[in-house]
PDB file of the backbone (N, CA, C, O) and the ligand in Angstrom, with CONECT records:
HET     ZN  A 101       1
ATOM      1  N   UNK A   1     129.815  51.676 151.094  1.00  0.00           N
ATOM      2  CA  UNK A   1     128.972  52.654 150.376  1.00  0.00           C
ATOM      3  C   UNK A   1     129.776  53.369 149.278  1.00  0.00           C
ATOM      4  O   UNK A   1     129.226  53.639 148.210  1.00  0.00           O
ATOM      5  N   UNK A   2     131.124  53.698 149.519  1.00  0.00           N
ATOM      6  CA  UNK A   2     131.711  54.882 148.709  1.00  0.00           C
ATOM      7  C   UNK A   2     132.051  53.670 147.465  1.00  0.00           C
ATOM      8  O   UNK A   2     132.264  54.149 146.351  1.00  0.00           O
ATOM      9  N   UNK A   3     132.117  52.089 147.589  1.00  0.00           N
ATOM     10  CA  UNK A   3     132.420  51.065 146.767  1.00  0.00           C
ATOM     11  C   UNK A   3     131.308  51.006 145.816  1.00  0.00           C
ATOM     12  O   UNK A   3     131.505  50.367 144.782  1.00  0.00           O
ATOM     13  N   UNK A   4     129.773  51.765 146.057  1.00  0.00           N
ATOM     14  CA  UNK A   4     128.562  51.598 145.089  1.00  0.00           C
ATOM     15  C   UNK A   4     127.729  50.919 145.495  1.00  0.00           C
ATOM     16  O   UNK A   4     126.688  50.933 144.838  1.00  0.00           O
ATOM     17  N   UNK A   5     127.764  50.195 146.496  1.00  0.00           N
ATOM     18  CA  UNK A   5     126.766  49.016 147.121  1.00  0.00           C
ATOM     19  C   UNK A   5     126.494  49.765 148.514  1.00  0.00           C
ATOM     20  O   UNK A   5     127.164  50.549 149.185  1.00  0.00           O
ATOM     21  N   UNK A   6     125.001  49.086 148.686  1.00  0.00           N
ATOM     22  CA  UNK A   6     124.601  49.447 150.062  1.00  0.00           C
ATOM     23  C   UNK A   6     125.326  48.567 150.810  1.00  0.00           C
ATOM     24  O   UNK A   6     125.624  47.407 150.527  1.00  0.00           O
ATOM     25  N   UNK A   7     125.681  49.421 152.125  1.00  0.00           N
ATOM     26  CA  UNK A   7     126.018  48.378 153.278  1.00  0.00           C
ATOM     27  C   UNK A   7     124.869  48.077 153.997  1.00  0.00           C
ATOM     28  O   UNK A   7     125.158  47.279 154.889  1.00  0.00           O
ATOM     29  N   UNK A   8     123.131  48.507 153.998  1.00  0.00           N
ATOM     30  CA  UNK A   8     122.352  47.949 154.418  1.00  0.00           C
ATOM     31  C   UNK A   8     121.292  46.787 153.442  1.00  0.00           C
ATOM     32  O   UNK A   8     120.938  45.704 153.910  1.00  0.00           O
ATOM     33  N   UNK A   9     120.972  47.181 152.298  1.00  0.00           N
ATOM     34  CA  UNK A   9     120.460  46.419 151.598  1.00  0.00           C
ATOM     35  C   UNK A   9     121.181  45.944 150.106  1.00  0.00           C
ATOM     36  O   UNK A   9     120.542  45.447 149.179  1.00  0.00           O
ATOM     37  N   UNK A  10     122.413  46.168 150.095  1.00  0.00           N
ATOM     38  CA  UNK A  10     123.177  45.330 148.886  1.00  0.00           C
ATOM     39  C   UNK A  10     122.950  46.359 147.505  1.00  0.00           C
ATOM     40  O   UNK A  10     123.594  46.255 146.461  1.00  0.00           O
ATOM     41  N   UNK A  11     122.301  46.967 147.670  1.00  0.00           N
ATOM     42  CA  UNK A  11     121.817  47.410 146.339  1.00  0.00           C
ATOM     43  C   UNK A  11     122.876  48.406 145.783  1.00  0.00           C
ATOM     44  O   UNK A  11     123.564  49.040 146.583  1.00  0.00           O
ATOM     45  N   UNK A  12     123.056  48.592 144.233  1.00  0.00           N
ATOM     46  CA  UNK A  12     124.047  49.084 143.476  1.00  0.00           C
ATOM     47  C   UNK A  12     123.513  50.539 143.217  1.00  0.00           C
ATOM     48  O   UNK A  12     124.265  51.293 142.601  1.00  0.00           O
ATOM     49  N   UNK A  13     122.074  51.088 143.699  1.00  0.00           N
ATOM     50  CA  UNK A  13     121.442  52.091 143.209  1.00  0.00           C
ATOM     51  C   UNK A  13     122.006  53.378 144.186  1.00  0.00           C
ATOM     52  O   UNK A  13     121.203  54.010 144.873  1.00  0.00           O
ATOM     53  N   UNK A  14     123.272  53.660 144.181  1.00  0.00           N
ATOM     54  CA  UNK A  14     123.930  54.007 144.986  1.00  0.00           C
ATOM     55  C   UNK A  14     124.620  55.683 144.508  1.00  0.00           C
ATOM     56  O   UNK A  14     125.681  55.809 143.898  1.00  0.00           O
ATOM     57  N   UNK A  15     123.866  56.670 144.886  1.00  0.00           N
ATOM     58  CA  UNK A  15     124.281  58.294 144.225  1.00  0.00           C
ATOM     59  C   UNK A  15     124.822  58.977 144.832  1.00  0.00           C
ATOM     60  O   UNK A  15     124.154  59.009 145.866  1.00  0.00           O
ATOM     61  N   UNK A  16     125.905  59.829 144.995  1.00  0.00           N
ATOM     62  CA  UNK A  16     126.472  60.878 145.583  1.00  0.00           C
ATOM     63  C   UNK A  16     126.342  61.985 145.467  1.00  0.00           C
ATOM     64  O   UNK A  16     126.379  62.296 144.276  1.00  0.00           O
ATOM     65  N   UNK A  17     126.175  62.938 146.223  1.00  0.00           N
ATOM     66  CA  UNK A  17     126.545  64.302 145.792  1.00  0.00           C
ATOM     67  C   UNK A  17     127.270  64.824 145.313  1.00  0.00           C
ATOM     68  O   UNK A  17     128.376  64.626 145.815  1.00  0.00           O
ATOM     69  N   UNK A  18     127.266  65.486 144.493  1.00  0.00           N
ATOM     70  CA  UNK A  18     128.512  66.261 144.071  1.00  0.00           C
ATOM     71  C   UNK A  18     129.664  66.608 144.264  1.00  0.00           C
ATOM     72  O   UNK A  18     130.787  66.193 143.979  1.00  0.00           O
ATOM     73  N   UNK A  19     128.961  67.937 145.114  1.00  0.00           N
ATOM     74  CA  UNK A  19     129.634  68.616 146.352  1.00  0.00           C
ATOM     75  C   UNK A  19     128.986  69.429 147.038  1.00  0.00           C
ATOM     76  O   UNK A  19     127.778  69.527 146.823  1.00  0.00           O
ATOM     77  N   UNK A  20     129.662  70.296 148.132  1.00  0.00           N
ATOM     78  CA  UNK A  20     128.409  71.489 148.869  1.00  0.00           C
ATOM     79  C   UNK A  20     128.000  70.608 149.352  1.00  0.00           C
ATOM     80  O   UNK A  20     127.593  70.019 148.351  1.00  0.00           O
ATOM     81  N   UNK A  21     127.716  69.879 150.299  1.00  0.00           N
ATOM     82  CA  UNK A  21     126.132  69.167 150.640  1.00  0.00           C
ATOM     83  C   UNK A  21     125.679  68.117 149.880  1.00  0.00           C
ATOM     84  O   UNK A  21     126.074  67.804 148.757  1.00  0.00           O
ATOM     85  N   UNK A  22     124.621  67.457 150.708  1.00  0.00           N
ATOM     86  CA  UNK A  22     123.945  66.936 150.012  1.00  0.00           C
ATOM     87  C   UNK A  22     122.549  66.162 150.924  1.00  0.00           C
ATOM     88  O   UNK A  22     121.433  66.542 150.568  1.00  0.00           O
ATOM     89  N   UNK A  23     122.594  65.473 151.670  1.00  0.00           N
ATOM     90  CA  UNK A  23     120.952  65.568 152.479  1.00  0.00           C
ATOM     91  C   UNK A  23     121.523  66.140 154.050  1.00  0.00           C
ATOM     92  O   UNK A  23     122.557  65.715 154.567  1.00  0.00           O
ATOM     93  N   UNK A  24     120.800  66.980 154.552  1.00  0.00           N
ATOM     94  CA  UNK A  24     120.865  67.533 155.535  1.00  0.00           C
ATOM     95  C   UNK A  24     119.972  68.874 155.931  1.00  0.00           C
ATOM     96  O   UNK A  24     119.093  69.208 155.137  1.00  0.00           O
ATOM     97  N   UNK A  25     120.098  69.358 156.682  1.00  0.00           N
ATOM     98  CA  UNK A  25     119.268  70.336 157.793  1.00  0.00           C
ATOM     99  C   UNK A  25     118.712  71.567 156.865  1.00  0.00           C
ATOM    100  O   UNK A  25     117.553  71.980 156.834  1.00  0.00           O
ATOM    101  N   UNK A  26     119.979  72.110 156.020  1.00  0.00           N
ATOM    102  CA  UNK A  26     120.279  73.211 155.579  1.00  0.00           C
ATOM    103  C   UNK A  26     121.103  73.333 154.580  1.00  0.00           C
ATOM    104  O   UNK A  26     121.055  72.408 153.769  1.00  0.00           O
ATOM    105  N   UNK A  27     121.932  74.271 154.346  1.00  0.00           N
ATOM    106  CA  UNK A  27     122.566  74.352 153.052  1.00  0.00           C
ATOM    107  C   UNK A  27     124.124  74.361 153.728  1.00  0.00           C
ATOM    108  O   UNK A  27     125.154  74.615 153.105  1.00  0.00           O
ATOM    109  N   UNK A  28     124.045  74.088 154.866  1.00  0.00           N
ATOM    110  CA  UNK A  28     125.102  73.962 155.793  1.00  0.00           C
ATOM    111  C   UNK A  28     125.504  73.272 156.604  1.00  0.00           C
ATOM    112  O   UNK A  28     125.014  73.632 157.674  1.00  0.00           O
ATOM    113  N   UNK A  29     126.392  72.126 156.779  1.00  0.00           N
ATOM    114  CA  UNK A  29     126.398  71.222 158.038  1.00  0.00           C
ATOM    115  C   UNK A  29     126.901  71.769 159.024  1.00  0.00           C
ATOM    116  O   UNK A  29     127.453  72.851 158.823  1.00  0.00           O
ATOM    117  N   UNK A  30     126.883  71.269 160.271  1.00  0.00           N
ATOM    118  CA  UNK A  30     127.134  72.100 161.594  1.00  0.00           C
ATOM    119  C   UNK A  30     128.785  70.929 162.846  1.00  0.00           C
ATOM    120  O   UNK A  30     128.734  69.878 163.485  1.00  0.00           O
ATOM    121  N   UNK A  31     129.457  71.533 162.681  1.00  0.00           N
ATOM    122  CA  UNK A  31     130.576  70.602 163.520  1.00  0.00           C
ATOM    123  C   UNK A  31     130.589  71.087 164.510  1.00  0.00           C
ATOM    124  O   UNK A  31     130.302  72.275 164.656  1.00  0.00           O
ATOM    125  N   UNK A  32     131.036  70.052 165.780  1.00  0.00           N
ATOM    126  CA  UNK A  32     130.850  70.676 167.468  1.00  0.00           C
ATOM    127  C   UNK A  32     132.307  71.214 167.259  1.00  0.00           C
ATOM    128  O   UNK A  32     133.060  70.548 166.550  1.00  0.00           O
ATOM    129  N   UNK A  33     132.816  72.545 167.915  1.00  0.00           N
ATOM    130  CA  UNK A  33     133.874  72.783 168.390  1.00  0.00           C
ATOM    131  C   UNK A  33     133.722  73.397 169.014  1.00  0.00           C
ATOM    132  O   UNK A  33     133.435  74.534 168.640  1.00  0.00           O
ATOM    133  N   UNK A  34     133.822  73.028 170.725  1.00  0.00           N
ATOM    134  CA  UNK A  34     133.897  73.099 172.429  1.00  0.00           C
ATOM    135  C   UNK A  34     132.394  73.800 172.437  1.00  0.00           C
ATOM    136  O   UNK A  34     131.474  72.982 172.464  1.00  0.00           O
ATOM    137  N   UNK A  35     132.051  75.057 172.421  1.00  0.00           N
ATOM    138  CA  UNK A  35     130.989  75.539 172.810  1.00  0.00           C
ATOM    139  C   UNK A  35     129.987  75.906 171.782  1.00  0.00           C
ATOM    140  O   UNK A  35     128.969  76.525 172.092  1.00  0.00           O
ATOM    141  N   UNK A  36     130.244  75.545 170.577  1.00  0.00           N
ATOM    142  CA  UNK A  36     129.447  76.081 169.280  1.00  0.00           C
ATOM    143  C   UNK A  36     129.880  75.398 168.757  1.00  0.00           C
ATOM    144  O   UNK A  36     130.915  74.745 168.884  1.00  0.00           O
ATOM    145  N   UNK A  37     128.461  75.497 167.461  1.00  0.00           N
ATOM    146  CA  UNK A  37     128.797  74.638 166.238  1.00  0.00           C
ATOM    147  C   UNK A  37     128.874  75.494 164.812  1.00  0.00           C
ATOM    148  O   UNK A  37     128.229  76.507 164.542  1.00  0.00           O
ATOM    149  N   UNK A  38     129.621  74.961 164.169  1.00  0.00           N
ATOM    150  CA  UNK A  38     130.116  75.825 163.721  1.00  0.00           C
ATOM    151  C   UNK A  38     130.307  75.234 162.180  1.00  0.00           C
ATOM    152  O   UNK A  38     131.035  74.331 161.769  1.00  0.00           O
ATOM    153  N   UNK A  39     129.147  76.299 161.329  1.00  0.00           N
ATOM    154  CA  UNK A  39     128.681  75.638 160.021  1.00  0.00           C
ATOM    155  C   UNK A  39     130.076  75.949 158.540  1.00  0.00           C
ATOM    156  O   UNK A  39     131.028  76.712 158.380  1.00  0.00           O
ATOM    157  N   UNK A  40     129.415  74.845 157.762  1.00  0.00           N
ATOM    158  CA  UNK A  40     130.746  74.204 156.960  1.00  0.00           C
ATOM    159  C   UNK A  40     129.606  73.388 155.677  1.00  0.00           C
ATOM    160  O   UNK A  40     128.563  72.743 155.786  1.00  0.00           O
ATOM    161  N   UNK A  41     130.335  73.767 154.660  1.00  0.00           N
ATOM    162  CA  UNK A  41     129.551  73.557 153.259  1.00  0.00           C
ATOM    163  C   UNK A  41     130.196  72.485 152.829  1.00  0.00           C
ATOM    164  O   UNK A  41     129.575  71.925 151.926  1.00  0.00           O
ATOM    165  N   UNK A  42     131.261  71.941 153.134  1.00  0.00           N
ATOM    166  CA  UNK A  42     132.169  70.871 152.529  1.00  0.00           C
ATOM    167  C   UNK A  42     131.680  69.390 153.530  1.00  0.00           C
ATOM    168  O   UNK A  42     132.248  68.958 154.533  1.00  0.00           O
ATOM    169  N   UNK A  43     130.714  68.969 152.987  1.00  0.00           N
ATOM    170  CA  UNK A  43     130.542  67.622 153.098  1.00  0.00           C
ATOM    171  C   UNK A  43     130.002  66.660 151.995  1.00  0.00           C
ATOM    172  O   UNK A  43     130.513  66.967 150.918  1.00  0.00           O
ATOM    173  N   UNK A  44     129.170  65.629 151.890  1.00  0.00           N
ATOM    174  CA  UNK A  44     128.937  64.646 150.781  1.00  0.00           C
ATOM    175  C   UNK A  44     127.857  63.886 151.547  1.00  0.00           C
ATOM    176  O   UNK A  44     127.668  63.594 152.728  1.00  0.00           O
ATOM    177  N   UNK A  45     127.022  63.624 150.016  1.00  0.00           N
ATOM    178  CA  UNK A  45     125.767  62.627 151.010  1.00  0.00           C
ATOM    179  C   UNK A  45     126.050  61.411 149.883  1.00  0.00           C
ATOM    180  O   UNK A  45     126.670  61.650 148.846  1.00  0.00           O
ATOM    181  N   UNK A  46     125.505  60.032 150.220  1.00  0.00           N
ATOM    182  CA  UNK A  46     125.776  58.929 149.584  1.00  0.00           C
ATOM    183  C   UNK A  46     124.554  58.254 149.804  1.00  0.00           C
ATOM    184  O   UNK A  46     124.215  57.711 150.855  1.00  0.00           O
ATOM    185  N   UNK A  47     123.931  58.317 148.777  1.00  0.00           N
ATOM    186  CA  UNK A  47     122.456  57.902 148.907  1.00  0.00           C
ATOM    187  C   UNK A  47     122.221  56.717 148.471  1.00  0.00           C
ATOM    188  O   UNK A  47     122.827  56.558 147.411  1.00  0.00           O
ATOM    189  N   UNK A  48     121.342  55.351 148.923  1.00  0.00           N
ATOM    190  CA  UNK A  48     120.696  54.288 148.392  1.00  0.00           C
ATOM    191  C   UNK A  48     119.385  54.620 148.020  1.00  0.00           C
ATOM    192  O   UNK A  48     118.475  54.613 148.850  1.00  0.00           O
ATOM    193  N   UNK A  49     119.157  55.005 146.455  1.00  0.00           N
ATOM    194  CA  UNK A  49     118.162  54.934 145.833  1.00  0.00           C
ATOM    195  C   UNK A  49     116.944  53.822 146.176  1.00  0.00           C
ATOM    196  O   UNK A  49     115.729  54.001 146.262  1.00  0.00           O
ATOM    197  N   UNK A  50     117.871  52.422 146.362  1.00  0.00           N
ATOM    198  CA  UNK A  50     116.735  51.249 146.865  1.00  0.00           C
ATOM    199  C   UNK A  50     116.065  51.330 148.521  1.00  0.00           C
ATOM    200  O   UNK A  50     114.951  50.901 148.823  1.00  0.00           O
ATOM    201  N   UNK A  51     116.742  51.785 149.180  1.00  0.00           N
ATOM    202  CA  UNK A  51     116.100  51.592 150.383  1.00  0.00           C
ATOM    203  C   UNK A  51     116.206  53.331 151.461  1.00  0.00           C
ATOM    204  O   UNK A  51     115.431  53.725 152.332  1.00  0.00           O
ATOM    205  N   UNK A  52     117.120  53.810 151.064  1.00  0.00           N
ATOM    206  CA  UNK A  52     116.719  55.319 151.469  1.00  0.00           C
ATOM    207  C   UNK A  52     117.898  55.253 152.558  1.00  0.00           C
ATOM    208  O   UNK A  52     117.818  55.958 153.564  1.00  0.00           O
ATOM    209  N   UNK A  53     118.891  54.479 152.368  1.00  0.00           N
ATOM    210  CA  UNK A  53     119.558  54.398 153.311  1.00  0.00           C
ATOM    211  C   UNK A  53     120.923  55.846 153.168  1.00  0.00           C
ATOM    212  O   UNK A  53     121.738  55.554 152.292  1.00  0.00           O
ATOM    213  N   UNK A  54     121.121  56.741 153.616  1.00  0.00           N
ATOM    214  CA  UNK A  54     122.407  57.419 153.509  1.00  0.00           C
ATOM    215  C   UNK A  54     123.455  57.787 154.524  1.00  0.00           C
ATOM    216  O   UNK A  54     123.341  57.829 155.748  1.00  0.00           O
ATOM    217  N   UNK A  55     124.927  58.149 153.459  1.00  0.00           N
ATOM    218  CA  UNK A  55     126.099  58.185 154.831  1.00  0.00           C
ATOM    219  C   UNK A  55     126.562  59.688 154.341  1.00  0.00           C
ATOM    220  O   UNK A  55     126.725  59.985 153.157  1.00  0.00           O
ATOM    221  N   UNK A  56     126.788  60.786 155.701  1.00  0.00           N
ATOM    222  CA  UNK A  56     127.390  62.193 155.670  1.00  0.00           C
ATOM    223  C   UNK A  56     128.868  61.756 155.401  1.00  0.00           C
ATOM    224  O   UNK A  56     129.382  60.924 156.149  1.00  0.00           O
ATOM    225  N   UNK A  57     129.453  62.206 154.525  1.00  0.00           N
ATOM    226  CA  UNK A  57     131.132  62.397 155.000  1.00  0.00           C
ATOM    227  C   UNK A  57     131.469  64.082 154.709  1.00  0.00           C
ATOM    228  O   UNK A  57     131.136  64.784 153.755  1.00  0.00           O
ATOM    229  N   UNK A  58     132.393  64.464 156.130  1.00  0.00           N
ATOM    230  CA  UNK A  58     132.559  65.763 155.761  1.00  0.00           C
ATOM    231  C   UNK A  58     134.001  65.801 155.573  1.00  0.00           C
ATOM    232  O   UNK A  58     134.923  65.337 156.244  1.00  0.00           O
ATOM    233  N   UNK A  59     133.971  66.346 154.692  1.00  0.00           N
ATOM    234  CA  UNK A  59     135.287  67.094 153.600  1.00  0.00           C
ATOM    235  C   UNK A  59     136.311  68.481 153.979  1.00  0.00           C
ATOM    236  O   UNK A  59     137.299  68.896 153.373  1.00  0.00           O
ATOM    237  N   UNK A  60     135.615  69.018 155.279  1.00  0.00           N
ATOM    238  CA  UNK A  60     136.479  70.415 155.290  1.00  0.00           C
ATOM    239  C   UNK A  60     137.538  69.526 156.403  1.00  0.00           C
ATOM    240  O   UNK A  60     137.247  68.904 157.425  1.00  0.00           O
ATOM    241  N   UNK A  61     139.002  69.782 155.667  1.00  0.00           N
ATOM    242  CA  UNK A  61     140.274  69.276 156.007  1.00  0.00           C
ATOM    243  C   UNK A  61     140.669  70.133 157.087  1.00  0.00           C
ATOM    244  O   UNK A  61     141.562  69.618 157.759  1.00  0.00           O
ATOM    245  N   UNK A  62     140.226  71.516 157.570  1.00  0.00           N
ATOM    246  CA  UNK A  62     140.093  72.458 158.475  1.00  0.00           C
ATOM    247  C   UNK A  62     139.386  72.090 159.340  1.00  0.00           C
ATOM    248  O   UNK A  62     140.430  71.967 159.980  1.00  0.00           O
ATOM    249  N   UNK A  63     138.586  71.764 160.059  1.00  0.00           N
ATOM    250  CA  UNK A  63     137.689  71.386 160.758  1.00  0.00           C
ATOM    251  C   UNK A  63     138.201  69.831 161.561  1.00  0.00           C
ATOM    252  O   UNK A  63     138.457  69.355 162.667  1.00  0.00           O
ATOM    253  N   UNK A  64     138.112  69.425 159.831  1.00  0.00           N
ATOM    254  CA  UNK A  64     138.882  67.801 160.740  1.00  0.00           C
ATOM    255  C   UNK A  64     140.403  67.993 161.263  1.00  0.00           C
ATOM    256  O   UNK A  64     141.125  67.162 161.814  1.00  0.00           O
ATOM    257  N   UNK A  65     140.572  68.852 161.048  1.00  0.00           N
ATOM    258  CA  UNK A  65     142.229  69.180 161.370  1.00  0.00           C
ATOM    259  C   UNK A  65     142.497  69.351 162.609  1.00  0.00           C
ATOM    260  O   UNK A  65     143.411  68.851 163.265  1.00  0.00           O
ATOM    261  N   UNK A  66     141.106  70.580 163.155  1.00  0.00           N
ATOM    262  CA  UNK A  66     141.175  71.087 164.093  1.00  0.00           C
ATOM    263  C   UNK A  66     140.876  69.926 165.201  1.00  0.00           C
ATOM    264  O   UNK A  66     141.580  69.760 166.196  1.00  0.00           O
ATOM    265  N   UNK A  67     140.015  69.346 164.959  1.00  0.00           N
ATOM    266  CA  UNK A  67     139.153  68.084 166.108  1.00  0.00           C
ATOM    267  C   UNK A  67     140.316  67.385 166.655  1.00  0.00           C
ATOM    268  O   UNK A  67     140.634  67.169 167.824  1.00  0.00           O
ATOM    269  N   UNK A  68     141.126  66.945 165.070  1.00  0.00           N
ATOM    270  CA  UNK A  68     142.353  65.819 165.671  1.00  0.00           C
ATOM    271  C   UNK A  68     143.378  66.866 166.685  1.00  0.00           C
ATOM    272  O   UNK A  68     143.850  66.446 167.742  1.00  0.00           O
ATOM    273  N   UNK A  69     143.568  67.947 166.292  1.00  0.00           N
ATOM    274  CA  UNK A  69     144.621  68.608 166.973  1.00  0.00           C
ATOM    275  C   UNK A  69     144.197  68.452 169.001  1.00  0.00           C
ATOM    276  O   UNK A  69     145.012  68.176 169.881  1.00  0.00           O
ATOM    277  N   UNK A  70     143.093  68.667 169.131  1.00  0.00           N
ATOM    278  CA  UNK A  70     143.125  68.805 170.493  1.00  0.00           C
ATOM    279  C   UNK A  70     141.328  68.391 170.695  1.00  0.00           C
ATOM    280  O   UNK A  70     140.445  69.185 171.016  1.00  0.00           O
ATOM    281  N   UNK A  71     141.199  67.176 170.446  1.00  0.00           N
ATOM    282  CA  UNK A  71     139.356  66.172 170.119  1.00  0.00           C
ATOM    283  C   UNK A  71     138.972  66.897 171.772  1.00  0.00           C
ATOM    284  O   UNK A  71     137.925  67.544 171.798  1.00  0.00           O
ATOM    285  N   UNK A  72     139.562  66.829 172.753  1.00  0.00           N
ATOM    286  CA  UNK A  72     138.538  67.309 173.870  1.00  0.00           C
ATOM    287  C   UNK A  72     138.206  68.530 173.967  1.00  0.00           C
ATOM    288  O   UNK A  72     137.141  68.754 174.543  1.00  0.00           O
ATOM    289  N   UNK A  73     139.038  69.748 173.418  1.00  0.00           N
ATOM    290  CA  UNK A  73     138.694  70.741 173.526  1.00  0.00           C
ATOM    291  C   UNK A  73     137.929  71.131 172.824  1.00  0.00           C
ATOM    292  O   UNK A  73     137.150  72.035 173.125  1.00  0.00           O
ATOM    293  N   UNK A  74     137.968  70.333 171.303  1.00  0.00           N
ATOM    294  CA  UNK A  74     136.474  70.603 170.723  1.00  0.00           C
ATOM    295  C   UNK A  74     135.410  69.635 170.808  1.00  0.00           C
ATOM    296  O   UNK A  74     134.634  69.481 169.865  1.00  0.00           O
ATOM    297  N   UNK A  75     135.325  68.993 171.842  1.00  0.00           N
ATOM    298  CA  UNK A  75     134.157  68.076 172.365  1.00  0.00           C
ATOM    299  C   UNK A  75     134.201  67.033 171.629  1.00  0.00           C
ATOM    300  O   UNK A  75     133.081  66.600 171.362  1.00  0.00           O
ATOM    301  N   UNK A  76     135.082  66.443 171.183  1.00  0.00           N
ATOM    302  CA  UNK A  76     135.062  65.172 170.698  1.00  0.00           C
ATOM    303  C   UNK A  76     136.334  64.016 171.801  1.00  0.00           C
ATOM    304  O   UNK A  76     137.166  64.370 172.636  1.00  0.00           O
ATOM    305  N   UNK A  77     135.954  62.583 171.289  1.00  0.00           N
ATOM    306  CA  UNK A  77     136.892  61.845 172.081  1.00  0.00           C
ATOM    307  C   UNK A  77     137.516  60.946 170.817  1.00  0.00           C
ATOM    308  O   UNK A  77     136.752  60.955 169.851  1.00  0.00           O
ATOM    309  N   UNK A  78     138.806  60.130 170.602  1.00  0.00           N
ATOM    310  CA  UNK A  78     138.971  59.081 169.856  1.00  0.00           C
ATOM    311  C   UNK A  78     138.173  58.249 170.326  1.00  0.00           C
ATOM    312  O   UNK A  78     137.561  58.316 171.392  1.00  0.00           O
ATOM    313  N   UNK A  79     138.153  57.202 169.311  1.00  0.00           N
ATOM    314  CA  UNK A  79     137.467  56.176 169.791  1.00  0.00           C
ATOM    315  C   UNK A  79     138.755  54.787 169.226  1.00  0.00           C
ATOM    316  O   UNK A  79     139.340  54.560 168.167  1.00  0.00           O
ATOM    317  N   UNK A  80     138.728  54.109 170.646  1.00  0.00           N
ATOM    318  CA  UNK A  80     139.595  53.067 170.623  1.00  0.00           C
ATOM    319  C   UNK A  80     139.674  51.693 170.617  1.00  0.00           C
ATOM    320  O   UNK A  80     140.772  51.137 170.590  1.00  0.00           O
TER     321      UNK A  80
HETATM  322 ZN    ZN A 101     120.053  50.311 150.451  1.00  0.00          ZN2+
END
């Protein structure tokens, strides 16, 4: 996707957000850490114009920082 092409239907009609956001709930995305979630403006939407297909990537280097530091305590697992 971030290459311009869909990874579901091939297509090149392929838009990003800016920044801030971009399709989601609110004007805010929400990350699990242990008992709350806990909202964050730094993500990206990657849209297929042809088929409606899109991918979240979130951007706050804080957040992802925190997950890797200790993934169970903020409710996440690696995946192996
Ligand atoms: Zn598509």
């Amino acid at each position: 996707m971030k290459n311009g092409q869909c990874p579901k239907c091939s297509s090149r009609e392929v838009y990003s957000s800016l920044e801030n956001g971009g399709i989601g709930d609110g004007y805010s995305a929400h990350v699990l850490d242990g008992d709350s979630m806990v909202p964050t403006r730094k993500w990206q939407t990657l849209l297929c114009a042809t088929c409606g297909y899109y991918e979240n990537y979130l951007l706050d280097e804080v957040k992802i920082a925190h997950i890797v530091e200790d993934p169970q305590k903020a409710g996440w697992k690696k995946i192996s």
